[in-house]
C-alpha positions in Angstrom: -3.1 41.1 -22.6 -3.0 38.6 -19.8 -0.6 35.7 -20.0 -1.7 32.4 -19.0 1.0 29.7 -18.4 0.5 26.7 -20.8 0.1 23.4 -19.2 3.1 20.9 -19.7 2.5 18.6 -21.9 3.8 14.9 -20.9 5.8 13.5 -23.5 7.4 10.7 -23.9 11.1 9.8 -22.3 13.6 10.9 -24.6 15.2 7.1 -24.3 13.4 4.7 -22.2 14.1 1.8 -19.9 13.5 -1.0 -21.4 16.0 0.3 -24.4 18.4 1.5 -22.3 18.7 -2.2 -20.6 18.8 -3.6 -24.5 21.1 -1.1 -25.9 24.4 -2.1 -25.7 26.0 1.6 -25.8 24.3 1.8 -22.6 23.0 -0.9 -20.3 23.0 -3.3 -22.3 26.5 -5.3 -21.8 25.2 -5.6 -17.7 21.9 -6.7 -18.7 22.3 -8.6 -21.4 22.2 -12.4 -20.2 18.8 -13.8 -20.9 18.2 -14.1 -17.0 17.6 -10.1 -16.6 13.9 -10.9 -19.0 12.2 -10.8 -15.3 13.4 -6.9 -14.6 13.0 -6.3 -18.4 8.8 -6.9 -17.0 9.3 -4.1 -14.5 11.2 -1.3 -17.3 8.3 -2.1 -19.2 5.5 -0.9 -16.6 7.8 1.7 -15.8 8.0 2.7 -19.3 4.4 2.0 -19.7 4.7 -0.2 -22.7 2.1 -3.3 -22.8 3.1 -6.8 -21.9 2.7 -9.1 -25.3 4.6 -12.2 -24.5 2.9 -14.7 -22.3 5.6 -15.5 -20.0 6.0 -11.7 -18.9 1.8 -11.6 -18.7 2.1 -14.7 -16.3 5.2 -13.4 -14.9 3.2 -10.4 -13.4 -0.1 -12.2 -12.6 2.3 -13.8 -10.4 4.3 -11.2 -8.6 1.3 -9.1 -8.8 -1.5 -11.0 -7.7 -3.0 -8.9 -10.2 -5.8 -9.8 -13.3 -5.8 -6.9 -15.2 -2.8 -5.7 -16.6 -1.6 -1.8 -16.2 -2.6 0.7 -18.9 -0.4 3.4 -18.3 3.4 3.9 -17.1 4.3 2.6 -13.2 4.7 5.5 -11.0 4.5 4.2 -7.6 6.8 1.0 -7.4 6.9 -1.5 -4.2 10.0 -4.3 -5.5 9.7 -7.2 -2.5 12.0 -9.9 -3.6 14.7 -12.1 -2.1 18.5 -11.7 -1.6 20.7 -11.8 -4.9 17.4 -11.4 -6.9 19.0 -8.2 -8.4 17.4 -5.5 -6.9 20.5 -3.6 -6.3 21.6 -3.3 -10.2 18.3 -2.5 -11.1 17.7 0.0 -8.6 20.6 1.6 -10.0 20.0 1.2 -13.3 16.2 3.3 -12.9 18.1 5.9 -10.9 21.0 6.5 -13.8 18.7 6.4 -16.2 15.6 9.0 -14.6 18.5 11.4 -14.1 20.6 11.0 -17.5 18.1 9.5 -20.5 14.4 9.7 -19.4 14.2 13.7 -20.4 15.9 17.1 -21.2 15.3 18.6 -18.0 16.1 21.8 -18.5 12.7 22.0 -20.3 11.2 21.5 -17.2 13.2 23.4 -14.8 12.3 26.7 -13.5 15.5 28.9 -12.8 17.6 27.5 -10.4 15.8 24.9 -9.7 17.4 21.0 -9.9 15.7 17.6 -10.9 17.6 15.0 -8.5 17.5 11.4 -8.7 17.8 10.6 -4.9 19.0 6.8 -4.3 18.6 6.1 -0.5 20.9 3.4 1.0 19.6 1.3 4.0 22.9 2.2 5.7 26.6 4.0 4.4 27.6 0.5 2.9 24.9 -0.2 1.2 24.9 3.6 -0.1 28.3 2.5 -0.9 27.2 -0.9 -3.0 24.8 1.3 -4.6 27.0 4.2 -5.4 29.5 1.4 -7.2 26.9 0.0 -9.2 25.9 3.6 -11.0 29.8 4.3 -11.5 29.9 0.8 -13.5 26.8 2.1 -15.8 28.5 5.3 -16.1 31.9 3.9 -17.5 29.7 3.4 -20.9 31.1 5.8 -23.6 27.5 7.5 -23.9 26.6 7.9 -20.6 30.2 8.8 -19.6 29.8 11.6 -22.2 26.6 13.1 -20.2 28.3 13.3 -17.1 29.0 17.1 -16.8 30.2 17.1 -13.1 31.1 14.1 -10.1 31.7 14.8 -6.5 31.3 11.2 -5.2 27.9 11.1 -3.7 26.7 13.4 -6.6 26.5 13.3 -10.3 25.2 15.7 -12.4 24.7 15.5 -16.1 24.8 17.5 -18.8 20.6 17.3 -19.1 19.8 19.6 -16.1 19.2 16.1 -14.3 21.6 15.0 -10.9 21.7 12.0 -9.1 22.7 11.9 -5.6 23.0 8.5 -3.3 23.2 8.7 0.5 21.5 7.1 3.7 17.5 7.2 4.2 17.3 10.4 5.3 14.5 12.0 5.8 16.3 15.8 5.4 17.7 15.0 2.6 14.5 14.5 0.5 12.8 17.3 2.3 13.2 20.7 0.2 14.0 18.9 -2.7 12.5 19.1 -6.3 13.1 15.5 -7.1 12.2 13.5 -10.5 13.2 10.5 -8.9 13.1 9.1 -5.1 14.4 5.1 -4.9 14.9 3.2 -1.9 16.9 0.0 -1.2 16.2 -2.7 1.4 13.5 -0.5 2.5 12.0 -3.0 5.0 15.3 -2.5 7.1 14.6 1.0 7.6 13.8 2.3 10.8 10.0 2.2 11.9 9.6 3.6 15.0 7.5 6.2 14.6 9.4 8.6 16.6 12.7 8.6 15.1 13.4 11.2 12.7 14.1 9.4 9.3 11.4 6.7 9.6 10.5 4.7 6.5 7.0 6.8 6.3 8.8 10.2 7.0 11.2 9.4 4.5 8.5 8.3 1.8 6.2 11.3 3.6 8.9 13.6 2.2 9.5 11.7 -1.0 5.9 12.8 -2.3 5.7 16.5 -2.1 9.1 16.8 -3.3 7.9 15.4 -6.5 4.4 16.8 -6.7 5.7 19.3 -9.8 7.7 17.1 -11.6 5.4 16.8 -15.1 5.0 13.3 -14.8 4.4 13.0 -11.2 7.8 11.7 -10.6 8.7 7.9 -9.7 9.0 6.4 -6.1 10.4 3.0 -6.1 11.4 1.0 -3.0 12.9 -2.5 -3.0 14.0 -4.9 -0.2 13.7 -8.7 0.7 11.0 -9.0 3.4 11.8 -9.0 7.2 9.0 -8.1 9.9 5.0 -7.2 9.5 5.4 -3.7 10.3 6.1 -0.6 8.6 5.6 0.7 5.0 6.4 -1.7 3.3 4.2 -4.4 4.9 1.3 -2.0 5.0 1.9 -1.4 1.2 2.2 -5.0 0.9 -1.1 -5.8 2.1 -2.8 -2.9 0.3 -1.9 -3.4 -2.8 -1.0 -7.1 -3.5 -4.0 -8.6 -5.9 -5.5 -5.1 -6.0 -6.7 -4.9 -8.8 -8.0 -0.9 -8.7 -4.8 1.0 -7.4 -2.7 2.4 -9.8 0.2 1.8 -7.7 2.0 -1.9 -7.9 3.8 -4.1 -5.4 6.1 -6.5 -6.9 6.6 -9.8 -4.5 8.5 -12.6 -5.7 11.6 -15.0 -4.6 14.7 -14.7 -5.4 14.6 -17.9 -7.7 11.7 -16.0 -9.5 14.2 -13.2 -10.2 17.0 -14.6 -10.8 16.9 -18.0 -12.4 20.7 -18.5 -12.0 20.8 -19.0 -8.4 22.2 -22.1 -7.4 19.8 -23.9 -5.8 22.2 -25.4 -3.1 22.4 -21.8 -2.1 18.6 -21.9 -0.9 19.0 -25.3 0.7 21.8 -24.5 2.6 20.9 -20.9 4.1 17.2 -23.5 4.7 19.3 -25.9 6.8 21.0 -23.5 8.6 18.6 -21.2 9.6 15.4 -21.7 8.2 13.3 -19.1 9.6 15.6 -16.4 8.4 16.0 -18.1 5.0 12.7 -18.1 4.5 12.6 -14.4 4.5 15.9 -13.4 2.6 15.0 -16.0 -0.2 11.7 -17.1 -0.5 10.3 -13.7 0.7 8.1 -15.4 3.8 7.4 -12.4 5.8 8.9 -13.4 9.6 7.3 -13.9 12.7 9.8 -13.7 15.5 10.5 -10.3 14.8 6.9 -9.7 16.7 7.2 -7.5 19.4 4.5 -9.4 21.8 2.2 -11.2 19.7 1.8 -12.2 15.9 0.2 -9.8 14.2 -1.9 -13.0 12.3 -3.7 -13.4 16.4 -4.0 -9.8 17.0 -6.0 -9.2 13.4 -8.1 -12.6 14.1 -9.7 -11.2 16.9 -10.4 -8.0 15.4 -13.8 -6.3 14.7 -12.7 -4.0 11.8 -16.0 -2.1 11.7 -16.5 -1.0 15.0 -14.2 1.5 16.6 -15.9 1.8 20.0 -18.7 -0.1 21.7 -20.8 1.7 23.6 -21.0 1.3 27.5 -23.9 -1.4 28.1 -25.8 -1.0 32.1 -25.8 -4.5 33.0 -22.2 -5.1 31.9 -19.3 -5.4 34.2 -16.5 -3.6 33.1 -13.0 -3.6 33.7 -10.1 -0.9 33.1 -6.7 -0.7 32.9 -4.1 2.4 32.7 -0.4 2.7 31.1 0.4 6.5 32.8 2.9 8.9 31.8 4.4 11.8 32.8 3.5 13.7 29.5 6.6 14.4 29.1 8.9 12.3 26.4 8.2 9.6 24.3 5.3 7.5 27.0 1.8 8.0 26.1 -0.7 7.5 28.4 -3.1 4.8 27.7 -6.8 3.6 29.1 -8.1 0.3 27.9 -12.1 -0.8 29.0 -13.4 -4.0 28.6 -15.3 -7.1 29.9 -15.7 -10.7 30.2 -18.7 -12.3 28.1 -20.6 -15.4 29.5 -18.4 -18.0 27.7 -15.3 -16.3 29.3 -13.8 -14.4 26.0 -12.4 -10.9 27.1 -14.0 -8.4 24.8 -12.0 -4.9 24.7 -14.9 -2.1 24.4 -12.4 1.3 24.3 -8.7 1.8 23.9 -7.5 5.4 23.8 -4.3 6.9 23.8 -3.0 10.2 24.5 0.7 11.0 23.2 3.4 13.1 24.7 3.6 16.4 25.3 -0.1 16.6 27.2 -0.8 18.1 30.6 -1.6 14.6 32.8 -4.5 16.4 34.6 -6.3 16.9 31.4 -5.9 13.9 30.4 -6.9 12.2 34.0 -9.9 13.9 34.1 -10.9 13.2 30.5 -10.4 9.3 31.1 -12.4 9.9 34.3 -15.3 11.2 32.5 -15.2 8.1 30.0 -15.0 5.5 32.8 -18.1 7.1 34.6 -20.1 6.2 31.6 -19.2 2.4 31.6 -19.8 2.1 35.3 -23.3 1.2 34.9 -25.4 -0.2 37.9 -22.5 -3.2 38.2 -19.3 -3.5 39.7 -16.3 -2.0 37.9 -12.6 -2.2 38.4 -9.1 -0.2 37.4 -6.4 -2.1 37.0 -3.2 0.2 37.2 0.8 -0.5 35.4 3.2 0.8 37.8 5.9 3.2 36.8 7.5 6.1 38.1 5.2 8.8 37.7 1.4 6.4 38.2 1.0 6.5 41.6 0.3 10.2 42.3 -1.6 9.9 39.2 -3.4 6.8 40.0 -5.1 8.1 42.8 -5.9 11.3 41.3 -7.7 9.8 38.6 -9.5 6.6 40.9 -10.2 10.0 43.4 -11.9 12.1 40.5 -14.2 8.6 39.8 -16.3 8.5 42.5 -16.7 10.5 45.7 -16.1 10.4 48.3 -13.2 8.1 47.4 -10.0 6.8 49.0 -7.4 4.1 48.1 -6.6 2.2 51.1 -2.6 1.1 50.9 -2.2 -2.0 49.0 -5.6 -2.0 47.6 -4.8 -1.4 43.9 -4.0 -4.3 41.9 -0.7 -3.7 39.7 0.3 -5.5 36.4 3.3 -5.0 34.5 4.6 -6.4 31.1 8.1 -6.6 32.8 9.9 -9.6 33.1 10.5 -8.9 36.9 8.3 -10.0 39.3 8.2 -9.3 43.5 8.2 -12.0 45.3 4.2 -11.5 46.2 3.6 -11.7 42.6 5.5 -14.7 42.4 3.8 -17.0 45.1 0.7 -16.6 43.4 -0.4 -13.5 45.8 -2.7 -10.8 44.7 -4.1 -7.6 46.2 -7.3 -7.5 45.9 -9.0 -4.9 43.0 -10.4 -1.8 43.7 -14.0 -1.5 42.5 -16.2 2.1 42.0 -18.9 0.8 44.4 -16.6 0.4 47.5 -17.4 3.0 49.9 -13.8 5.7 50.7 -13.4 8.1 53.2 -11.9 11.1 52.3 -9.6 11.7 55.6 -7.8 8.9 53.6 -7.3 10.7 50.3 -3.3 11.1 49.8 -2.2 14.6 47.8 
């Protein structure tokens, strides 16, 4: 007869949060004080037990933004709040107790196989603050008893379960069969999106680690605010006052947290500095961190429901090129728009072709675009110099119309540098090259 595996049933934690942070034998004697009732609200939407009190209803309506309150356990955690709200000791606290209390799992361990807790430090000292913190909750009796091995940087317990703390790493989650991936100060983390251990790699390899864990696992990242870019802003905006995702982001200030922060605390970081205290206390997400713009102007003038606007006859149209070599980290870029009659720039295209890519190809596939917004009117390329456009530039401006030439000094150059030649300077400008304007091809260059 043919054996068919049973499904695993999910069952409820052995011990769970919110009576691990009462419990005196175990978290208890850290969270005790009356001012931890704030994180007691999180254990219980981790622990998926309802919110009855009124204060913890109102308490999430407003770090939520939410109306409706969650139905089943938390398993996909955003934690924004302020410096010395206690984000740290909790963090800690979740990680101890997913890898020590919340199951037996050796139940659900297939041979050889580990269920990590994997705390991820912004950097090695705040691994190191974070790594201090889960030794204090260990030196309870009971949870001391449950250690079976230490190494420093891993703990394994007596359950099956292991917690390990390190940097944000995006190799150390890979492989992995985690229960159990937290992240601290998260909107510090590195978002470039070409560096290795990025904050959406790292979570990018925090998901499918977890995808067998029988209760889908728990990803919770916390951090005070800092620029409007990366993960954690995107997840800000996405699920703040949704009312439909499953997932929750949690965004309050520190003095929301933790009600035993002095006061004169806030007001002096305020004086100081108050565009940085803003962030790191009353969790006001900062602008100077921009790279050219604030994202605020960039989104006002944006048409979120059209991705391309189709090339109009009697329009005049204007382009502009960021080459690159194909080689590195440069994309190359084309950008098409034009100027409507009460003088607002309106950008019709924006492409982008990232590195490795043969620059012919991609020449010639920009040249074919431009071609169809040339229309019966005039149209110009507008060109950023760097080391590898010039041969490019003409090849592409000589693939747009022939015959075709660019006479020396004809193209008009722009650059998002600082630096400026002295003809730019005085107010000088070479005059644009448009398709119309008749070349001769004993001019071409190679």
């Amino acid at each position: 007869m043919k054996r068919t595996k049973r499904p695993i049933k999910r069952t409820k934690p052995a011990v769970t949060l919110t009576r691990a942070m009462t419990d005196p034998a175990l978290f208890g004697r850290v969270f005790g004080s009356p001012s931890f009732w704030t994180w007691k609200v999180l254990a219980k939407l981790i622990d998926g037990i309802p919110l009855t009190e009124q204060r913890e209803i109102d308490l999430f309506k407003q770090c939520t933004g939410r109306t409706k309150l969650p139905t089943k356990p938390v398993r996909r955690l955003i934690i924004l709040a302020g410096r010395r709200a206690g984000k740290d000791r909790f963090e800690s606290a979740v990680s101890v107790w997913r890898g020590a209390l919340c199951a037996d799992w050796r139940k659900y361990q297939s041979a050889g196989e580990g269920a990590v807790v994997i705390l991820l430090g912004a950097d090695k000292k705040q691994a190191a603050i974070l790594r201090k913190y889960c030794a204090g909750l260990l030196e309870a009796p009971l949870l001391a008893a449950e250690v079976a091995r230490s190494t420093g940087d891993v703990t394994e317990f007596r359950n099956g379960g292991s917690l390990e703390i390190a940097t944000n790493d995006a190799r150390l989650v890979r492989g992995r069969s985690a229960v159990a991936v937290l992240g601290s100060e998260s909107c510090h983390w590195k978002t470039d999106e070409f560096a290795a251990s990025s904050d959406e790699e790292v979570v990018g390899a925090a998901e499918p680690s977890m995808a067998m864990c029988h209760d889908g696992g728990l990803l919770m990242l916390g951090s005070s605010v800092y620029r409007k870019r990366g993960y954690m802003f995107r997840k800000w905006k996405e699920l703040f006052g949704n009312d439909e995702s499953e997932d929750i982001c949690w965004f309050a200030p520190s003095a929301v947290m933790n009600p035993k922060l002095p006061a004169h605390v806030v007001d002096r970081a305020l004086a100081e500095d108050p565009v940085k205290a803003q962030a790191e206390y009353l969790n006001v997400w900062r602008d100077d961190q921009a790279g050219f713009l604030p994202l605020e102007a960039v989104e006002a003038c944006t048409e979120w429901d059209v991705y391309e606007r189709a090339p109009d006859p009697g329009v005049v149209y204007f382009a502009f090129v960021d080459a690159a070599g194909g080689t590195g980290k440069d994309s190359y870029a084309l950008c098409i728009a034009h100027v409507e009659v009460n003088g607002s720039v309106v950008i019709d295209v924006v492409r982008e072709r990232k590195p490795p890519f043969v620059p012919s190809q991609v020449i010639a596939e920009f040249a074919d675009l431009l071609r169809s917004y040339r229309g019966s009117g005039r149209s110009t390329i507008t060109s950023r110099p760097c080391s590898t456009m010039a041969p490019a530039a003409r090849a592409w401006m000589c693939t747009c119309r022939s015959p075709m030439t660019v006479p020396p000094g004809a193209i008009r150059f722009t650059s998002g540098s600082s630096r400026r030649s002295p003809r730019e300077t005085s107010g000088a400008r070479a005059p644009e090259i448009p398709f119309s304007t008749p070349i001769n091809k004993s001019q071409r260059r190679p």
